[in-house]
Structure formats: C-alpha cells, structure tokens
C-alpha positions in Angstrom: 70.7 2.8 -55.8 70.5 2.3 -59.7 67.8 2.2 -61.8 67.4 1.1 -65.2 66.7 3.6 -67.6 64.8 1.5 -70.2 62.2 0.0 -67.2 62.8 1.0 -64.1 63.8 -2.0 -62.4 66.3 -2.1 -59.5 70.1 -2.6 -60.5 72.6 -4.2 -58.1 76.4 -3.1 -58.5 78.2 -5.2 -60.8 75.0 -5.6 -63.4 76.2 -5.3 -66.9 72.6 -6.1 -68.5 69.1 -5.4 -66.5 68.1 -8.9 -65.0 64.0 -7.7 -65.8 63.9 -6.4 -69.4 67.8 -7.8 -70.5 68.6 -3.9 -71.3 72.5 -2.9 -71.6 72.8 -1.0 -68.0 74.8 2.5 -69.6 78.6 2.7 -67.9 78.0 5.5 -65.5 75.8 5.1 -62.6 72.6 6.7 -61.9 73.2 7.4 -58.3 69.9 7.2 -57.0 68.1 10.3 -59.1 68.9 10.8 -62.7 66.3 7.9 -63.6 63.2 8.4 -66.2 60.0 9.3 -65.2 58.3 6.1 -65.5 61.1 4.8 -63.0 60.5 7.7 -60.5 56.8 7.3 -60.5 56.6 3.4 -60.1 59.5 3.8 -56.9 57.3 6.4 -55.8 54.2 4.8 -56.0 54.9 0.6 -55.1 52.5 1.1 -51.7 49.7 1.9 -53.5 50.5 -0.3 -56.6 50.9 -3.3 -54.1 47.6 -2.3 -52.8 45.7 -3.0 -56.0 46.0 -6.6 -54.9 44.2 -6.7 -51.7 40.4 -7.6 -52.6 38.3 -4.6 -51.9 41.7 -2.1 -51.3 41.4 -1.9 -54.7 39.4 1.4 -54.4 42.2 3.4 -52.2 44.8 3.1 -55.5 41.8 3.8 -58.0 40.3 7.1 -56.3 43.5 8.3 -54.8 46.8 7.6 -57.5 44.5 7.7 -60.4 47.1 10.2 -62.1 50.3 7.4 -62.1 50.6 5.3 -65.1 52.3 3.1 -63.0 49.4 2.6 -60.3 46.9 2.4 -63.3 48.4 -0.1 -64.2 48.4 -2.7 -61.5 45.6 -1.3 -60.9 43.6 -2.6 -64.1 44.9 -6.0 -63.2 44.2 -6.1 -59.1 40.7 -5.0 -60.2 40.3 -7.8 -62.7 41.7 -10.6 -60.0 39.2 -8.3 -57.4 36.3 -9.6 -60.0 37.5 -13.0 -60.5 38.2 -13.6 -57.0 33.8 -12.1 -56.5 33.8 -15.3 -59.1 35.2 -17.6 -56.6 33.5 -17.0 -54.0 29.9 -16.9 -55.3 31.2 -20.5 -56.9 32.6 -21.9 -54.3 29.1 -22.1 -52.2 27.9 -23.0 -55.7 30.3 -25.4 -57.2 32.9 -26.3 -54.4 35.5 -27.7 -56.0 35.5 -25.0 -59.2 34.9 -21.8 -57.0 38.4 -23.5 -54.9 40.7 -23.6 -58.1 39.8 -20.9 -59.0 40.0 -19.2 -55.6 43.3 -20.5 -55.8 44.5 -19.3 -59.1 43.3 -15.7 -58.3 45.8 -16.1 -55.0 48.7 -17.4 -57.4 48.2 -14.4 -59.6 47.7 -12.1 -56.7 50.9 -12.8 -55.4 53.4 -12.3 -58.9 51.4 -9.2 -58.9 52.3 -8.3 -56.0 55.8 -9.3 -56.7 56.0 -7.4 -59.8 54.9 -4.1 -58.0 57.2 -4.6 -55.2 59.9 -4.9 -58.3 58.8 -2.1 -59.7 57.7 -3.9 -63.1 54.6 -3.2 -65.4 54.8 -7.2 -66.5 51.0 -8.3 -67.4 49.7 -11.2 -65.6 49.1 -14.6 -67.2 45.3 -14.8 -69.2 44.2 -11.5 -67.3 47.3 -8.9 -68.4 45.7 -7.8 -71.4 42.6 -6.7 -69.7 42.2 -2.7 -69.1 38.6 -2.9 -67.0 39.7 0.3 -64.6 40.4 2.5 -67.9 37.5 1.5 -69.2 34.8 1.5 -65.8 36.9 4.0 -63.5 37.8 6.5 -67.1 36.2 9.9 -65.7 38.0 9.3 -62.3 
C-alpha cells in the first residue's frame, strides 16, 4: 500500500499524480512504511477521526486522541456539526420545517466528513471548515 508523501492519501498502483491533492507520486514506491508522519498518524488514527461525526461520540476522540493533529482535526469540525445538529433539534420542535433543513444539511456534511476521514484527508467542510471550537473550548485537554 502507497501513501502520498505530500497528504497522506491512499495511492493505487499505476497513479502518476495523487487523485486528492494533484501531488507528483515520486518514482519509487513507498511500500507500506516510509510515509511522513502526518500520513502515519491519520492511517493510524481514521477510527477515532470517523468517530468525531457521531453526535455525542464526539467526546471519546476529544478526551482520548487529543495528542493527533489528525483526530483534532475532524474533531474541530464533528464538534461544530455536534452543535449545529443541538441547533436542529431544539428548531425543529420550534420551527419544523427550518430545524429539518437544517437537520438535513448537518447529515450531508456529516457524511463527506466522514468520507474524508475514512480517506484519510484533512479537507475542511463547506461554511463550517474554518471553525476551530475544540482548540479553542477543549485547549487544556
């Protein structure tokens, strides 16, 4: 299994460029474990970076990965989708149809997330990527 060295992302055989950040994939192979750090930590840490988009899971990744910039990451935004998703569901006894959309969009967002993690990609989210609420509630954790 190859890695690309400039994000981490999975390579398949024959891949001249990286098909997530468009990186030149170097001539020799990586064989599985010469890749960089940030590589090694997100393929050792997708579980719990997956996990940072399941509602109230949220916690487990916070309290127990705190130390993996790739964790951290998703992490910031599954806690931000956690909040909007509170949003939701206090509108949506509220304001039916509102709370729904947007009930709806936190499940779109939840799911590239998810994607993303499973990938092995730091890729921010759509209106909510630029948000860092974990490193800035959860920063003494």
């Amino acid at each position: 299994m190859d890695f690309c060295k400039r994000c981490g992302a999975l390579l398949h055989d024959n891949d001249r460029f990286c098909a997530s950040c468009g990186a030149k994939v170097s001539g020799a192979p990586s064989g599985g474990g010469d890749y960089s750090g940030a590589a090694k930590d997100a393929q050792n840490n997708k579980i719990m970076a997956i996990l940072c988009y399941f509602g109230p899971l949220i916690f487990i990744p916070i309290f127990t990965a705190k130390n993996s910039p790739f964790v951290r990451f998703h992490a910031n935004q599954g806690f931000t989708l956690f909040l909007a998703w509170l949003v939701s569901a206090v509108l949506d006894g509220i304001f039916w149809t509102f709370g729904s959309l947007l009930g709806i969009f936190v499940l779109i967002l939840s799911i590239i997330g998810i994607i993303n993690a499973a990938q092995g990609r730091e890729q921010e989210l759509p209106f909510i990527g630029g948000l860092r609420l974990v490193d800035q509630w959860f920063r003494n954790v």
